[in-house]
BALOBA-1460 file (C-alpha; in Angstrom, 3 decimals):
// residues 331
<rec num="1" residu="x" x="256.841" y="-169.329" z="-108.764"/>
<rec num="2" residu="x" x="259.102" y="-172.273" z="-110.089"/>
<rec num="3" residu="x" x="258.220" y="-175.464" z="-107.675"/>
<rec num="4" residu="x" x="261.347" y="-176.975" z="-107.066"/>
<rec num="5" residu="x" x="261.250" y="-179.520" z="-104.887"/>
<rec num="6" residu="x" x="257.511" y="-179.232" z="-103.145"/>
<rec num="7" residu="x" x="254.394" y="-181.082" z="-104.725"/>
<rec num="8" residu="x" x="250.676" y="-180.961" z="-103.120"/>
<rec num="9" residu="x" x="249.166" y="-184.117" z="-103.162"/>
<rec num="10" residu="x" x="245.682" y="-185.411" z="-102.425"/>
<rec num="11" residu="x" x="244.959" y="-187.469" z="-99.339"/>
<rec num="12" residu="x" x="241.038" y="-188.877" z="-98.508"/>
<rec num="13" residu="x" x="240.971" y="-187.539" z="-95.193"/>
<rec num="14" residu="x" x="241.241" y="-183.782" z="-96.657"/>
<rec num="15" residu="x" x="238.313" y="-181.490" z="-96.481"/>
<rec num="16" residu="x" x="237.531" y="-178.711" z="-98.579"/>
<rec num="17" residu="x" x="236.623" y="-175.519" z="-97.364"/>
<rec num="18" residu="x" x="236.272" y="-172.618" z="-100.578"/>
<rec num="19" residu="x" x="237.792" y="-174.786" z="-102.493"/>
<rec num="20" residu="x" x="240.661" y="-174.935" z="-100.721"/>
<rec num="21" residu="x" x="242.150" y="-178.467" z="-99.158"/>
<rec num="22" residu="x" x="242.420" y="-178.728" z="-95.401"/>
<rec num="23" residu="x" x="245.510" y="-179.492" z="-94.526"/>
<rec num="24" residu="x" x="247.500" y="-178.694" z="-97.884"/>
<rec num="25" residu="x" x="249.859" y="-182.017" z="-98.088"/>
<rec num="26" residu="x" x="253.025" y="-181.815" z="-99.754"/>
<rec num="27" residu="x" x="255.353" y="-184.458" z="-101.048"/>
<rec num="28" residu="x" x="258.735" y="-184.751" z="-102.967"/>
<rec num="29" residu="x" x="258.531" y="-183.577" z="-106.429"/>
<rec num="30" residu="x" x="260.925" y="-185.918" z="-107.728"/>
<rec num="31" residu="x" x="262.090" y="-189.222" z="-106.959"/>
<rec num="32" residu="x" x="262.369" y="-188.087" z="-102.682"/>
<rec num="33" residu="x" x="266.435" y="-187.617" z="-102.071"/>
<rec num="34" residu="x" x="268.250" y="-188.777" z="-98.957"/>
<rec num="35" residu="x" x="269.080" y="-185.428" z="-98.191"/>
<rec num="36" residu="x" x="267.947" y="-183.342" z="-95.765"/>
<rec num="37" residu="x" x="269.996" y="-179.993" z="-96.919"/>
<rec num="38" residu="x" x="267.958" y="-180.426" z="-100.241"/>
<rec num="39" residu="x" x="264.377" y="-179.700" z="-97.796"/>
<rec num="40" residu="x" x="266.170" y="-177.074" z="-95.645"/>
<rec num="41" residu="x" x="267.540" y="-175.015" z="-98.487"/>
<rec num="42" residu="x" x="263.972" y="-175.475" z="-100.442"/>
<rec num="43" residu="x" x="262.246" y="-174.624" z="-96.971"/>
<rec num="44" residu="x" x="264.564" y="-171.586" z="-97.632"/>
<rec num="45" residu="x" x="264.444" y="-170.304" z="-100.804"/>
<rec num="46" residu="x" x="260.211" y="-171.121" z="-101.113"/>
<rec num="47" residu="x" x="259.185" y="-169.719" z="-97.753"/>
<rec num="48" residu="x" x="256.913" y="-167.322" z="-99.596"/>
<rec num="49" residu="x" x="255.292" y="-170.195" z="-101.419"/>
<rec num="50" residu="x" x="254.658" y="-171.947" z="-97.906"/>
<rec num="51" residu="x" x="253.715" y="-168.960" z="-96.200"/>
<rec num="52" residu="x" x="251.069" y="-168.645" z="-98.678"/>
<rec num="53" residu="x" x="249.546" y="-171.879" z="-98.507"/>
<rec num="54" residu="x" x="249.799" y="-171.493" z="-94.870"/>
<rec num="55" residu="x" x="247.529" y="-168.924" z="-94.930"/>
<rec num="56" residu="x" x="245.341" y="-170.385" z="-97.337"/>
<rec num="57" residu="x" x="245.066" y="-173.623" z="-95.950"/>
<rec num="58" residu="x" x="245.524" y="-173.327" z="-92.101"/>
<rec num="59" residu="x" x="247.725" y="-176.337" z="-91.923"/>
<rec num="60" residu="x" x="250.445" y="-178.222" z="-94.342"/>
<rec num="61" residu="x" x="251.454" y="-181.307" z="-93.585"/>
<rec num="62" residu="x" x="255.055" y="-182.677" z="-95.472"/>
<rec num="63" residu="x" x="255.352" y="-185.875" z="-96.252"/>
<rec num="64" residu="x" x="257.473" y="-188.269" z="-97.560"/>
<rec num="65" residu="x" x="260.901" y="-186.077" z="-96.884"/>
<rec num="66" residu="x" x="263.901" y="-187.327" z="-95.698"/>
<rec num="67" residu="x" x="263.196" y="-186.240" z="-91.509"/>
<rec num="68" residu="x" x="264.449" y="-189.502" z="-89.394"/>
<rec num="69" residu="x" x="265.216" y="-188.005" z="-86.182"/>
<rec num="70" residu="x" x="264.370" y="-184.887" z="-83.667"/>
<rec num="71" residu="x" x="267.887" y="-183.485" z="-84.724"/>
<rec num="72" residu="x" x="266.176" y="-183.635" z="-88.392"/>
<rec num="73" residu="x" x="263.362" y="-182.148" z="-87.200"/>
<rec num="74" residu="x" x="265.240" y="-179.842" z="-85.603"/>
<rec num="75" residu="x" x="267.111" y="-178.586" z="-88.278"/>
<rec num="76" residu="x" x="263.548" y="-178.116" z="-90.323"/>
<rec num="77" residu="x" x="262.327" y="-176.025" z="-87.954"/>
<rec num="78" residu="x" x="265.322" y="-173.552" z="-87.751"/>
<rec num="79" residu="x" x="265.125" y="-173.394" z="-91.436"/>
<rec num="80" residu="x" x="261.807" y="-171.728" z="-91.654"/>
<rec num="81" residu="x" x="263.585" y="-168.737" z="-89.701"/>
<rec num="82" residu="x" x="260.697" y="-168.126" z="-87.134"/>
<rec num="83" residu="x" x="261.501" y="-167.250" z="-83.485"/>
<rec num="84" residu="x" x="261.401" y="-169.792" z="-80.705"/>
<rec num="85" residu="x" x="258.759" y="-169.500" z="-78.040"/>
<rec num="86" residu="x" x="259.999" y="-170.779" z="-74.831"/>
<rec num="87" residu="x" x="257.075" y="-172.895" z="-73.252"/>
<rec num="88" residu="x" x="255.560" y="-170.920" z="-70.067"/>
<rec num="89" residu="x" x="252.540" y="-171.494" z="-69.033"/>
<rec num="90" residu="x" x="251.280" y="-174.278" z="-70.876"/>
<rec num="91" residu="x" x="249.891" y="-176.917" z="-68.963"/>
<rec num="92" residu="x" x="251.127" y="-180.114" z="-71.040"/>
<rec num="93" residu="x" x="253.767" y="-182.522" z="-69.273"/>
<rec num="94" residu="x" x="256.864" y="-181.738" z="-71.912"/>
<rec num="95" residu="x" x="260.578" y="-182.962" z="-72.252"/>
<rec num="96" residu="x" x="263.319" y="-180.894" z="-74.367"/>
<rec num="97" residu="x" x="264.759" y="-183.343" z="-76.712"/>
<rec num="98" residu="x" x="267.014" y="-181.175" z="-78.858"/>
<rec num="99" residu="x" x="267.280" y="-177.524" z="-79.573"/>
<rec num="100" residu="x" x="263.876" y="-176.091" z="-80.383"/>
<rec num="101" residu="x" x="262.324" y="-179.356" z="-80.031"/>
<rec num="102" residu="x" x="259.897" y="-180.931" z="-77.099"/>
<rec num="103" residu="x" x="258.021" y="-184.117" z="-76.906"/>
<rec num="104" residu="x" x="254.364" y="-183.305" z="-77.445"/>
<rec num="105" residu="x" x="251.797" y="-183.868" z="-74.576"/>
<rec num="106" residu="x" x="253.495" y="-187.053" z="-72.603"/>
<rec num="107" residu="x" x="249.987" y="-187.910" z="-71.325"/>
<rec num="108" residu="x" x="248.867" y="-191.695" z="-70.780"/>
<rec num="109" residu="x" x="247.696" y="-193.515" z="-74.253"/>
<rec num="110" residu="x" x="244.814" y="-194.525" z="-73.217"/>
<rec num="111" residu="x" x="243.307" y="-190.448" z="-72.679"/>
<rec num="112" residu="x" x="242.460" y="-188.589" z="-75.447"/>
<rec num="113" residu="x" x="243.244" y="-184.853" z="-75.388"/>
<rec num="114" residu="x" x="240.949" y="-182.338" z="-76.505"/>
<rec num="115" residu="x" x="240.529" y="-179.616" z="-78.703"/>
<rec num="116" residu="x" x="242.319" y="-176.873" z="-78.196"/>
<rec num="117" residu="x" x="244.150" y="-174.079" z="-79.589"/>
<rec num="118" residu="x" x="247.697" y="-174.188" z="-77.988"/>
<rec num="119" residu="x" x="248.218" y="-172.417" z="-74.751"/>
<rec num="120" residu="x" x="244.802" y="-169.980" z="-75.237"/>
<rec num="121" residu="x" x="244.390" y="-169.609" z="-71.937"/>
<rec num="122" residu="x" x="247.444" y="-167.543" z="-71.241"/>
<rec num="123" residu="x" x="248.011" y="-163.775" z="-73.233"/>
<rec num="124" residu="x" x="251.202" y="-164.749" z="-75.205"/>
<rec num="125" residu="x" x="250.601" y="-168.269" z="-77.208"/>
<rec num="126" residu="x" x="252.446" y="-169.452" z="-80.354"/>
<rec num="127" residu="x" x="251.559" y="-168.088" z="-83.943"/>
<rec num="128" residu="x" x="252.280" y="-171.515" z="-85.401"/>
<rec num="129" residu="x" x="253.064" y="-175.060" z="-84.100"/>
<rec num="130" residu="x" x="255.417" y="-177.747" z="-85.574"/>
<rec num="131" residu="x" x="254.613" y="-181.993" z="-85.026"/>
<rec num="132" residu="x" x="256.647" y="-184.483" z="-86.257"/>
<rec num="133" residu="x" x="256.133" y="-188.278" z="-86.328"/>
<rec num="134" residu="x" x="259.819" y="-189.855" z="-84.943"/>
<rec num="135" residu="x" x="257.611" y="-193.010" z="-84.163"/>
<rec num="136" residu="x" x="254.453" y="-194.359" z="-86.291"/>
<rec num="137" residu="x" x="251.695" y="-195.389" z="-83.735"/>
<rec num="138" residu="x" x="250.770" y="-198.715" z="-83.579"/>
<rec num="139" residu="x" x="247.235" y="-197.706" z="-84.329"/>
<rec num="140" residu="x" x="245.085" y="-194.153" z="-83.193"/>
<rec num="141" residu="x" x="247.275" y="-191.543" z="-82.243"/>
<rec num="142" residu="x" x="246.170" y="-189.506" z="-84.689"/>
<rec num="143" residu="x" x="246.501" y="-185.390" z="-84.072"/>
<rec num="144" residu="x" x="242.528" y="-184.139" z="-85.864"/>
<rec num="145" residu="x" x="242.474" y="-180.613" z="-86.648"/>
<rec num="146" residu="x" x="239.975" y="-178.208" z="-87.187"/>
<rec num="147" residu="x" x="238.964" y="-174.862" z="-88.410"/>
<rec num="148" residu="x" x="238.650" y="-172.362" z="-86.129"/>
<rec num="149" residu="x" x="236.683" y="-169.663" z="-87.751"/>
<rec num="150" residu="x" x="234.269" y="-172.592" z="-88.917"/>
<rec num="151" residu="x" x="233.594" y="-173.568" z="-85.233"/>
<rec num="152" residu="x" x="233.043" y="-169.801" z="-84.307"/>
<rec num="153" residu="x" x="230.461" y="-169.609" z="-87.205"/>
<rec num="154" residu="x" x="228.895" y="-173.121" z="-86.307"/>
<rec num="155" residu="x" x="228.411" y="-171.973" z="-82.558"/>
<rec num="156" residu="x" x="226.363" y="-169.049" z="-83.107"/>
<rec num="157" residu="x" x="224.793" y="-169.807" z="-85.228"/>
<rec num="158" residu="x" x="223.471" y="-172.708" z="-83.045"/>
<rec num="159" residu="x" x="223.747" y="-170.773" z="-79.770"/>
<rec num="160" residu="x" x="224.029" y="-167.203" z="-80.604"/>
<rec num="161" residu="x" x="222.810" y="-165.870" z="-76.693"/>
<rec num="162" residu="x" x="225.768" y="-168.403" z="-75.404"/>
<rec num="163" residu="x" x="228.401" y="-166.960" z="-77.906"/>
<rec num="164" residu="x" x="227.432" y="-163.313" z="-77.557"/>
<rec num="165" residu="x" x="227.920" y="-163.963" z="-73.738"/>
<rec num="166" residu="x" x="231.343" y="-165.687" z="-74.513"/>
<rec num="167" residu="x" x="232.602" y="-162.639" z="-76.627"/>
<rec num="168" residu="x" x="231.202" y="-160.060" z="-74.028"/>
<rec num="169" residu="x" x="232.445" y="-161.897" z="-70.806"/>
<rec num="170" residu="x" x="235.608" y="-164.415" z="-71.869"/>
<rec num="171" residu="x" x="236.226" y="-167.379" z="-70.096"/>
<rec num="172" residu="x" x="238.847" y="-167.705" z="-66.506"/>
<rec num="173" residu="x" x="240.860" y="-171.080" z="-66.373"/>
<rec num="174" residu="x" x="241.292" y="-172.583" z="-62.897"/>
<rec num="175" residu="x" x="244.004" y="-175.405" z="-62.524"/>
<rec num="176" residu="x" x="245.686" y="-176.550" z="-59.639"/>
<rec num="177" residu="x" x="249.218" y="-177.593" z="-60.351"/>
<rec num="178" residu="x" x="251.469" y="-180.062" z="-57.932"/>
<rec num="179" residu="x" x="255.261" y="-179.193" z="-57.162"/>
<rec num="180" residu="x" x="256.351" y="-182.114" z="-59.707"/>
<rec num="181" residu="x" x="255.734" y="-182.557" z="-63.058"/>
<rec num="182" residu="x" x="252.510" y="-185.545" z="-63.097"/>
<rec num="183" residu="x" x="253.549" y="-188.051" z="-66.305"/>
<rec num="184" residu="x" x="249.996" y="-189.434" z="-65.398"/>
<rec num="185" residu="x" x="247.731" y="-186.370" z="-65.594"/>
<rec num="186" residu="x" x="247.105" y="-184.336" z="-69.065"/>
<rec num="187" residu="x" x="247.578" y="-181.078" z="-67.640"/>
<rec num="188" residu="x" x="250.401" y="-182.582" z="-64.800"/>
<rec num="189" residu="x" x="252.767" y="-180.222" z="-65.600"/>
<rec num="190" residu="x" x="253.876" y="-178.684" z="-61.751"/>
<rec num="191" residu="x" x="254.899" y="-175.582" z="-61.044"/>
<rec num="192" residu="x" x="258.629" y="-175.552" z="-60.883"/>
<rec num="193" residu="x" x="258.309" y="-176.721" z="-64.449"/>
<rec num="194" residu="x" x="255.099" y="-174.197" z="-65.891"/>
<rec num="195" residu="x" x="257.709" y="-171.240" z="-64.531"/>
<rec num="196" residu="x" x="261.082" y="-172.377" z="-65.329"/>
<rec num="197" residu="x" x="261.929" y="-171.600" z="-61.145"/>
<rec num="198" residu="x" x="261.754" y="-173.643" z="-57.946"/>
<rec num="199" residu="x" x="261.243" y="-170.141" z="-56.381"/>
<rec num="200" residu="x" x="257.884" y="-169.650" z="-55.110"/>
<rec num="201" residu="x" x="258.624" y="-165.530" z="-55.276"/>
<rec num="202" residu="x" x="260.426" y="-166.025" z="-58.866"/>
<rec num="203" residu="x" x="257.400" y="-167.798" z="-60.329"/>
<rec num="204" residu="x" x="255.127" y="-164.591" z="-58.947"/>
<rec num="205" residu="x" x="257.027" y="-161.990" z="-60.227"/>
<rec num="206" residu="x" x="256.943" y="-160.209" z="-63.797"/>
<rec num="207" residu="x" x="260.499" y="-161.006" z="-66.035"/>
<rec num="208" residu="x" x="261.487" y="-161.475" z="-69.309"/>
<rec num="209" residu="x" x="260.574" y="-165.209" z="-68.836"/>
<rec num="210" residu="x" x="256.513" y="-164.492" z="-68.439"/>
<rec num="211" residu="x" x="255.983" y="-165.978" z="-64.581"/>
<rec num="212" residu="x" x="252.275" y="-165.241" z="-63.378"/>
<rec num="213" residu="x" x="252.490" y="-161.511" z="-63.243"/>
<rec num="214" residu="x" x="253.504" y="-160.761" z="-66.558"/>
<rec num="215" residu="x" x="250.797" y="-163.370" z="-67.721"/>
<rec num="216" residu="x" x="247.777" y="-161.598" z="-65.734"/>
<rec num="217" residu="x" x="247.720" y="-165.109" z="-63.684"/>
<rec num="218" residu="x" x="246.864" y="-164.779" z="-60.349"/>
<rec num="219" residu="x" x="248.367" y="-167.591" z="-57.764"/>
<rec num="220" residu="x" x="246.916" y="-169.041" z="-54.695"/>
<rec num="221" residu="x" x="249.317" y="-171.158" z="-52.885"/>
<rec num="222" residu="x" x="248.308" y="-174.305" z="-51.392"/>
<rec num="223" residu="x" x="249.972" y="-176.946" z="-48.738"/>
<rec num="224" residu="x" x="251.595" y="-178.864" z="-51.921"/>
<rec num="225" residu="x" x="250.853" y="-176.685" z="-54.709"/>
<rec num="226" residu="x" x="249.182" y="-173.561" z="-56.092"/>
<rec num="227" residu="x" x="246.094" y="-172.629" z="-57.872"/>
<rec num="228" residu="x" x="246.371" y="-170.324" z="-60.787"/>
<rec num="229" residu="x" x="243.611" y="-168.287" z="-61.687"/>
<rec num="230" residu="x" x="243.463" y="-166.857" z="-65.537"/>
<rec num="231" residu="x" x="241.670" y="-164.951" z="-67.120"/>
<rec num="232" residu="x" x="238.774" y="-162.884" z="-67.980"/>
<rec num="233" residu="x" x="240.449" y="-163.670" z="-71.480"/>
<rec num="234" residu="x" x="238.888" y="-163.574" z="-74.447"/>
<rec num="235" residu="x" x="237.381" y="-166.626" z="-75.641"/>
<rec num="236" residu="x" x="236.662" y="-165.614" z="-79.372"/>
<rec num="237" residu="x" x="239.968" y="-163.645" z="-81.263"/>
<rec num="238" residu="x" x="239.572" y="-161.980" z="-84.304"/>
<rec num="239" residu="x" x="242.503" y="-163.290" z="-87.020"/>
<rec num="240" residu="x" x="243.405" y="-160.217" z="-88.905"/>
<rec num="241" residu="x" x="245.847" y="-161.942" z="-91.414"/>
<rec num="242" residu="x" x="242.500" y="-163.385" z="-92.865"/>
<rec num="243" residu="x" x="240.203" y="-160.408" z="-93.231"/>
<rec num="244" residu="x" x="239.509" y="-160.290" z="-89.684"/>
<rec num="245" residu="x" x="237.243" y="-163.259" z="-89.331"/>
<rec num="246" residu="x" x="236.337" y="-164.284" z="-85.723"/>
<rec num="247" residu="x" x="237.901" y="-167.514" z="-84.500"/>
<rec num="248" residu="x" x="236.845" y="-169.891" z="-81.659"/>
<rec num="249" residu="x" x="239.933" y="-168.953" z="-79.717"/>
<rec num="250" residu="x" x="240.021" y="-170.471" z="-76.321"/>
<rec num="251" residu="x" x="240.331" y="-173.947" z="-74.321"/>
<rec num="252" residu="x" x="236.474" y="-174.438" z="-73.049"/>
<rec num="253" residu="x" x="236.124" y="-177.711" z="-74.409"/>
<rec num="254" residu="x" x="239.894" y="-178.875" z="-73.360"/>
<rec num="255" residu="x" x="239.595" y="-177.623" z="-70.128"/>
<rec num="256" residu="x" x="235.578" y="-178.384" z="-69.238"/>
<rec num="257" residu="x" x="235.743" y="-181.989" z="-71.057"/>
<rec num="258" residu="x" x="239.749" y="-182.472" z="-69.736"/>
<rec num="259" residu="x" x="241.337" y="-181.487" z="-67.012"/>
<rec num="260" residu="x" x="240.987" y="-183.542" z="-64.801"/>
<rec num="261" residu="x" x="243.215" y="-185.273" z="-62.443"/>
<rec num="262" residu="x" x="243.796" y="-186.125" z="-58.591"/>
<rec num="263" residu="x" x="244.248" y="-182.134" z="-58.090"/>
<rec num="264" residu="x" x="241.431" y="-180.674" z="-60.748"/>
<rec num="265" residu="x" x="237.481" y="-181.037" z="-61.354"/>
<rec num="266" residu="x" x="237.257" y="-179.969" z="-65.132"/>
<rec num="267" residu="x" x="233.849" y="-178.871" z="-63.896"/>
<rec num="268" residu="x" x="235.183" y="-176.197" z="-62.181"/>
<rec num="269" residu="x" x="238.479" y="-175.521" z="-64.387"/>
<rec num="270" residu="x" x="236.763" y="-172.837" z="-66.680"/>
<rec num="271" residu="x" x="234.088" y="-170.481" z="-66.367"/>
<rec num="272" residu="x" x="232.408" y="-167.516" z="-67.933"/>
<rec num="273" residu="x" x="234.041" y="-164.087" z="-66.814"/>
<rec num="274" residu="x" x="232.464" y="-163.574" z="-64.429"/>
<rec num="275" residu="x" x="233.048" y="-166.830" z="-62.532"/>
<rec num="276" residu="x" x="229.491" y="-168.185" z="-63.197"/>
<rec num="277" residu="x" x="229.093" y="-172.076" z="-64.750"/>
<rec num="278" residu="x" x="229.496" y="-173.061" z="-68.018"/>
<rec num="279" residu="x" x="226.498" y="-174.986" z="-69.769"/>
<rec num="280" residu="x" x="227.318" y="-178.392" z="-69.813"/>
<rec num="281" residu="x" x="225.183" y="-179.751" z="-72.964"/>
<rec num="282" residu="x" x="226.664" y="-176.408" z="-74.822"/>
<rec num="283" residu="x" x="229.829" y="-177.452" z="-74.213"/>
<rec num="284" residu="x" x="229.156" y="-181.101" z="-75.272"/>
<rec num="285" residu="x" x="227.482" y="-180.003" z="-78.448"/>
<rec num="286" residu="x" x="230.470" y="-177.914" z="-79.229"/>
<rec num="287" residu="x" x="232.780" y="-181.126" z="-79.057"/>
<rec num="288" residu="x" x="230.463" y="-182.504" z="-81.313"/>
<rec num="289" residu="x" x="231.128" y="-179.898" z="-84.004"/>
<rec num="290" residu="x" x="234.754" y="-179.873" z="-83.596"/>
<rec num="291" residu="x" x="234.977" y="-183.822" z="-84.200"/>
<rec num="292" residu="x" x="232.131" y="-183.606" z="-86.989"/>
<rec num="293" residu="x" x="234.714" y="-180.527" z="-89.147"/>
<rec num="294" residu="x" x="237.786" y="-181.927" z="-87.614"/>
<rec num="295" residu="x" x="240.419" y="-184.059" z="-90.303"/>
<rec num="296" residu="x" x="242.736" y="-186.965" z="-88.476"/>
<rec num="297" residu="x" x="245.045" y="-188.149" z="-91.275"/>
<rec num="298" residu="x" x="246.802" y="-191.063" z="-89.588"/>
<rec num="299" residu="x" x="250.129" y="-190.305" z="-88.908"/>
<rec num="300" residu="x" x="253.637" y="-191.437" z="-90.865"/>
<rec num="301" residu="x" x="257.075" y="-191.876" z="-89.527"/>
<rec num="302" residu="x" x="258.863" y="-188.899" z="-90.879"/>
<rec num="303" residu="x" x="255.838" y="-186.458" z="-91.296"/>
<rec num="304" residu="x" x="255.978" y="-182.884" z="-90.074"/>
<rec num="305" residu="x" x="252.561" y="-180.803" z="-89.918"/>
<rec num="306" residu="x" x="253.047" y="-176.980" z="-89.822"/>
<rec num="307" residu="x" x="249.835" y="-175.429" z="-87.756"/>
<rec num="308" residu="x" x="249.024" y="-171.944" z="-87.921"/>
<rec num="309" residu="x" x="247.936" y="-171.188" z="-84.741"/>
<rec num="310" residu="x" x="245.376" y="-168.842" z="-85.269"/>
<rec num="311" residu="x" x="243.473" y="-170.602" z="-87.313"/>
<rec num="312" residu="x" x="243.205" y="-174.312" z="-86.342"/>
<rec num="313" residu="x" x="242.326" y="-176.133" z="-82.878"/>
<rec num="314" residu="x" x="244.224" y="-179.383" z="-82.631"/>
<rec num="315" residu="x" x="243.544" y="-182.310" z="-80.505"/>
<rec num="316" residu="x" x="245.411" y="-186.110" z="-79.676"/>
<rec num="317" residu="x" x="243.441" y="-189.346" z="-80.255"/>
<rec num="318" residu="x" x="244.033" y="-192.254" z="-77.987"/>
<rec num="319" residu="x" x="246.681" y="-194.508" z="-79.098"/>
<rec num="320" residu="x" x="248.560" y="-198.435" z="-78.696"/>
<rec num="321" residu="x" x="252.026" y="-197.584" z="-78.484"/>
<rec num="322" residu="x" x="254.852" y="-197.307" z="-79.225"/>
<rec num="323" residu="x" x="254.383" y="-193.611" z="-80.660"/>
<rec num="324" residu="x" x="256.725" y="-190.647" z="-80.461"/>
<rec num="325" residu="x" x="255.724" y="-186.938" z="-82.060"/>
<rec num="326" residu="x" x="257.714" y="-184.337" z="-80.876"/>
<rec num="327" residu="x" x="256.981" y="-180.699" z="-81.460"/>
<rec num="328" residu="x" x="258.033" y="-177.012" z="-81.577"/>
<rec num="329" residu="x" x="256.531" y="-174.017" z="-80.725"/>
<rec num="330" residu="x" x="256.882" y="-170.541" z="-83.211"/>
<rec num="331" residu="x" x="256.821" y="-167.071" z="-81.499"/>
């Protein structure tokens, strides 16, 4: 296929998995134009180009294009012709800024926020994730990513007996949300918010929007709040785009290592199937692997990294502000 306007380019931070980079980068292939129509319409007419190294790769990240502003981002997004997922469920603090775009995790600089792959503890989760970079952090901040199916394999072979329990049992997610939305907490998003309705019944009941019955969640109300209760869900998915190799598809690590505020003891947040505790030094050992195969290219104002879902685990480092990435979420 005739590149028109997209060039891969090498960055230090890369890894190389079967020869192939991790993330593919791409920059202008020319001198990079002021125009944004020129990325949208290539976006357009080289989809299956991108789709391709998508699948390859796991992750691209664009840089150097002419994307100033969420409306930018925005319109980059909409170009790639994938359907919105509305955010339900998640557990991330989030603001809509524009269209199909949300600010990404609002949680305090100074935490970090763990690997994960985005929303795996409810049944329907993006296929793909958008970032983009409106503000260049002062320093950290970056966004590492990782390869799932590389984690999977990593794990048992380390820990076989734990993984073959993971893959027969799953893993349930317990988090107690507020009414309000917490800016301070990394999983403070409340209730009214997580289910789109200040109705306690509405948030219960099954609907197009997927409130806790449609999700399989089970809620216990509390004086100020509710507990949700997720799960058995599988912790390990198998990705068939990619000869059906198993992936490391859950939020252990996130959820064990993270949430945590006022309301939650990430002790007690996730648990093997069948409620019983989660080895601690496992579960450590695991974040070890994730940071040792994880990439954290530092991040650019104007960069937008395409995640495939399925295959990567992404995570935030802790960051001096100012910083701003905003983000959108592919059905």
């Amino acid at each position: 296929m005739a590149m028109t306007l997209f060039k891969e380019f090498q960055l230090p931070q890369q890894k190389i998995y079967d020869s192939v980079p991790f993330p593919a980068v791409l920059t202008p292939n020319s001198p990079p134009s002021s125009s944004l129509d020129l990325l949208t319409s290539a976006v357009k007419s080289e989809k299956p180009f991108l789709e391709s190294l998508l699948l390859k790769s796991g992750a691209i990240l664009f840089r150097g294009f002419p994307v100033f502003s969420a409306s930018d981002f925005n319109g980059v997004v909409e170009s790639f012709g994938f359907q919105e997922l509305p955010y339900v469920g998640g557990a991330a603090p989030r603001t809509n800024v524009v269209g199909r775009v949300f600010t990404a995790n609002e949680s305090p600089p100074d935490q970090k926020i763990p690997f994960h792959h985005e929303m795996a503890q409810v049944p329907e989760f993006p296929s793909k994730l958008f970032f983009f970079c409106e503000v260049e952090p002062k320093t950290g901040g970056e966004t590492p990513i990782v390869l799932s199916h590389v984690v999977y394999e990593k794990m048992r072979e380390k820990y076989p007996e734990f993984v073959r329990q993971l893959e027969k049992q799953g893993l349930i997610y317990n988090r107690v949300l507020g009414e309000k939305d917490n800016p301070n907490s990394p999983i403070g998003r409340g209730w009214k918010s997580t289910f789109l309705t200040e109705n306690k019944a509405v948030a219960e009941g099954f609907d197009s929007l997927n409130r806790a019955a449609k999700l399989g969640m089970k809620l216990e109300w509390l004086e100020d709040g509710v507990k949700t209760i997720m799960g058995p869900i599988p912790a390990v998915k198998t990705d068939e785009s990619r000869a059906n190799r198993k992936i490391w598809f859950n939020s252990m690590v996130a959820a064990y290592t993270g949430w945590e505020d006022e309301r939650n003891d990430p002790k007690k947040a996730v648990t093997f199937g069948d409620g019983t505790p989660l080895p601690g030094d496992i579960i450590h050992d695991c974040l070890n692997i994730l940071e040792q195969e994880s990439v954290a290219i530092p991040w650019k104002k104007g960069d937008v990294l395409l995640i495939d879902n399925w295959a990567v685990l992404h995570a935030r480092k802790s960051f001096i502000p100012p910083r701003r990435v905003l983000a959108s979420l592919v059905k």
